[in-house]
DOVOVO-937275 format. One record per residue (C-alpha): y, z, x; residue in three letters. Coordinates in steps of 0.001 Angstrom, whole numbers. Each point is the difference from the previous one (the first is absolute). Example, Ala and Ser with C-alpha at 12.3 -4.5 7.8 and 13.67 -1.06 7.14 Angstrom:
BEGIN
<node py="-4500" pz="7800" px="12300" drenkol="Ala"/>
<node py="3440" pz="-660" px="1370" drenkol="Ser"/>
END
This chain:
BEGIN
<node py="52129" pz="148115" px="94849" drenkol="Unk"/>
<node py="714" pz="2714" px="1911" drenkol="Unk"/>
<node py="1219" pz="3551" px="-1375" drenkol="Unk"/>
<node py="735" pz="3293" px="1474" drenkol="Unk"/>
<node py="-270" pz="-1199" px="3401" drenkol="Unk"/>
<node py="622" pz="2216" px="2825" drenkol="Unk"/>
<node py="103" pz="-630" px="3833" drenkol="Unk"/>
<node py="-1618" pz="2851" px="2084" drenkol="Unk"/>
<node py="1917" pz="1753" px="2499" drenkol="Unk"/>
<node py="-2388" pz="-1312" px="2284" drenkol="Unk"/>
<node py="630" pz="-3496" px="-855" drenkol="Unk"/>
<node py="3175" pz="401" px="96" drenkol="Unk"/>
<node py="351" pz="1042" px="3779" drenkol="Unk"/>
<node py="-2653" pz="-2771" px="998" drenkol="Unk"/>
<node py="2502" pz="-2555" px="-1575" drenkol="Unk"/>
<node py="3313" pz="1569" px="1652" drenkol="Unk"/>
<node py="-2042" pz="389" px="3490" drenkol="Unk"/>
<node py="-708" pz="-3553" px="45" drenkol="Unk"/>
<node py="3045" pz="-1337" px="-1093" drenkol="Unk"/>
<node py="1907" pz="1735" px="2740" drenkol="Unk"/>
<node py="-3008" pz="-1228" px="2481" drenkol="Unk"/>
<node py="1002" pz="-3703" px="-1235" drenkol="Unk"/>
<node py="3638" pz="474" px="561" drenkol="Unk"/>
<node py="-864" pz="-53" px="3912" drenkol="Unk"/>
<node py="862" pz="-2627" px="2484" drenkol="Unk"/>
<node py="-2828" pz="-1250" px="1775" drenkol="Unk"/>
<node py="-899" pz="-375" px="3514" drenkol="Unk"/>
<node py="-1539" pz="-2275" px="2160" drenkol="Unk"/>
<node py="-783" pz="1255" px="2983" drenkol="Unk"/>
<node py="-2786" pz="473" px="2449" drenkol="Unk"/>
<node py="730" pz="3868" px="558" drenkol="Unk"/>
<node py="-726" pz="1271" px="-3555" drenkol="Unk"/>
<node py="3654" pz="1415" px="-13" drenkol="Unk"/>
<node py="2222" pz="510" px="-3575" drenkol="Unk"/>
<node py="2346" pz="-3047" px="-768" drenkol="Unk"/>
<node py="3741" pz="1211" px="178" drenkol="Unk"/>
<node py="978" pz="1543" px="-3506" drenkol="Unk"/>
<node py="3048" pz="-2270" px="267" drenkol="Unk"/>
<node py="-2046" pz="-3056" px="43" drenkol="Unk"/>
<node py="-2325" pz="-1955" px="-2202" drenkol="Unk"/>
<node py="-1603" pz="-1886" px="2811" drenkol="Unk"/>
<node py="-360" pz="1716" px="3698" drenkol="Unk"/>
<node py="-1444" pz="-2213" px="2520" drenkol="Unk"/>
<node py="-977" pz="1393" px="3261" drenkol="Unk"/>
<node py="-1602" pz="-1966" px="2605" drenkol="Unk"/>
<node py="289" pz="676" px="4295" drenkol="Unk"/>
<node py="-1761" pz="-3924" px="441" drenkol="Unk"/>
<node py="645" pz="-2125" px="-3151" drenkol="Unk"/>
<node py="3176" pz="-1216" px="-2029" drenkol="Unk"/>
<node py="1093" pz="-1207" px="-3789" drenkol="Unk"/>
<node py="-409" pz="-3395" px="-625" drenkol="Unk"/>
<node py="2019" pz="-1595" px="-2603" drenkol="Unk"/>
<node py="-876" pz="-2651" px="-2460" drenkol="Unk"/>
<node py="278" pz="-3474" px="2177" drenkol="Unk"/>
<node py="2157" pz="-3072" px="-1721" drenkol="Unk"/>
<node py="880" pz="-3102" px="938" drenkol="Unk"/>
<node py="3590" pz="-1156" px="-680" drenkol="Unk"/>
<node py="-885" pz="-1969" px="-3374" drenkol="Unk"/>
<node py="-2007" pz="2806" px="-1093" drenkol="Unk"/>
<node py="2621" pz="2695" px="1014" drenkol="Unk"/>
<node py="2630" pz="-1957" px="-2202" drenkol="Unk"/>
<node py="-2528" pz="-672" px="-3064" drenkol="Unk"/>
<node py="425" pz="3621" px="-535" drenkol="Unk"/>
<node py="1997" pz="-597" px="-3205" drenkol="Unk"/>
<node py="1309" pz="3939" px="-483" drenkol="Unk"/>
<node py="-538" pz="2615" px="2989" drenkol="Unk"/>
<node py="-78" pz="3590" px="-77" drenkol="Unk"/>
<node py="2505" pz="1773" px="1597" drenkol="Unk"/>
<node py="-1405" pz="1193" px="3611" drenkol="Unk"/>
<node py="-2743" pz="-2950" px="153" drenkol="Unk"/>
<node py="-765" pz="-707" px="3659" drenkol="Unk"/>
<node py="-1905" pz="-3061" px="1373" drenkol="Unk"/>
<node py="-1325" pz="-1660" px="3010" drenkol="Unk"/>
<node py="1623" pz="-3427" px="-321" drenkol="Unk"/>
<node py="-2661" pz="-2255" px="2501" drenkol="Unk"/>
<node py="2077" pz="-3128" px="-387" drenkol="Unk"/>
<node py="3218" pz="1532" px="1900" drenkol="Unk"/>
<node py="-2352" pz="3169" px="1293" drenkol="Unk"/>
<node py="2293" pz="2369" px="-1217" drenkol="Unk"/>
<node py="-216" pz="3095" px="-1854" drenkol="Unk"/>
<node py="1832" pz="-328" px="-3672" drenkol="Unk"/>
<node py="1602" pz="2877" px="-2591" drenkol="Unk"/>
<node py="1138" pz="-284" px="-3128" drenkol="Unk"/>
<node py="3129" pz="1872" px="-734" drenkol="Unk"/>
<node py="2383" pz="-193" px="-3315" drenkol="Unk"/>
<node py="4055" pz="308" px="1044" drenkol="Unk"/>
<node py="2216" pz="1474" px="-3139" drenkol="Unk"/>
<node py="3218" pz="-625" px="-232" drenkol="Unk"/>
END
């Protein structure tokens, strides 16, 4: 059991430093550059692209309940796929 515990100031600044560090996007990049701090994911490349999960049509449609914003590569139709919800 613990009693009369107390955090050190010290602590207590390594804790708050690292959960603001977390709370950072992250980059991928070849530069070593900062991601955008209105991002979660920057990717920078001058040479390469994203590629997006690849599906064929049966697969695609197995997909019982999609996320809002899911994008795919459908290969049966070769066509690129997203997932949007209408209201109203």
């Amino acid at each position: 059991m613990f009693q009369n515990a107390q955090i050190s100031p010290l602590l207590l600044t390594f804790l708050l430093i690292s959960f603001s560090a977390f709370s950072q996007g992250v980059a991928i990049n070849a530069d070593g550059s900062s991601p955008s701090p209105a991002t979660i994911l920057d990717i920078k490349s001058a040479d390469q692209g994203l590629l997006f999960p690849r599906l064929t049509s049966t697969e695609m449609y197995a997909i019982s309940v999609p996320a809002a914003g899911l994008q795919i590569y459908n290969t049966s139709i070769k066509c690129m796929f997203y997932y949007m919800v209408l209201v109203g």
